[in-house]
N, C-alpha and C positions, 0 to 999 in steps of 0.2 A: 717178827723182827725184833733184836733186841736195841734196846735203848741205846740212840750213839752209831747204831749200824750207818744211816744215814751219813751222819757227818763224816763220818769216816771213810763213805764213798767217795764225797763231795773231794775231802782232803786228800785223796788219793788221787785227784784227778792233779791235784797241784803236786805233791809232794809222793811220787811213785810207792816209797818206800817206807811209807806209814805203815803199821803191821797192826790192826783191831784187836783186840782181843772180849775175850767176856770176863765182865767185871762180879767177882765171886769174893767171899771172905778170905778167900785162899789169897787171889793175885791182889787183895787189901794188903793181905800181912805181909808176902812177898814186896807189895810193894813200899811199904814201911820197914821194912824190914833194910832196904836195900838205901833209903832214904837213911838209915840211922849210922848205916856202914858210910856210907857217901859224909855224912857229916862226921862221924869218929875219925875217923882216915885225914879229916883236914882239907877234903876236896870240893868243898862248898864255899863260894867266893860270892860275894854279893852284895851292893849298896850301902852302907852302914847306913845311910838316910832313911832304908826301908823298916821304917820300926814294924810296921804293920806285920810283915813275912818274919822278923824276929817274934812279935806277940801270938802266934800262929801255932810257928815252930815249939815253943815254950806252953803252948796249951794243951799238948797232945797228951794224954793220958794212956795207961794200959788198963783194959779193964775186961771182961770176958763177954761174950754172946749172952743174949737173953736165957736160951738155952743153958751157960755154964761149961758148955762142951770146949767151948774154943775162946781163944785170947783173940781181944780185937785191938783195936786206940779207936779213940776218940778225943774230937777237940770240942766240943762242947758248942757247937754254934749249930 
């Protein structure tokens, strides 16, 4: 069972329409990838109070896999 299958049962019971997936380098960068579109675009709206999710956002770096094969981010925590 992969890690997260659980909760995602659970959530499923509340919220039909949850969709799981398996978490790979792939749907990492996909999903950074779409995170950075979402924020160039201007369609990211959020607390100016939240310094924390600003020093987050601003820590993410681009750096490659152990390997070298592939570009990953990382935020350092």
């Amino acid at each position: 069972m992969d890690t997260g299958t659980g909760v995602a049962q659970l959530v499923c019971q509340i919220f039909p329409g949850v969709i799981a997936f398996s978490y790979s380098p792939e749907v990492k960068t996909r999903l950074v990838l779409k995170a950075f579109d979402v924020i160039k675009n201007e369609c990211l709206e959020y607390d100016a109070g939240w310094n924390d999710l600003t020093q987050l956002l601003m820590s993410f770096q681009k750096t490659t896999t152990n390997s070298g094969h592939q570009t990953t981010c990382t935020a350092g925590h």
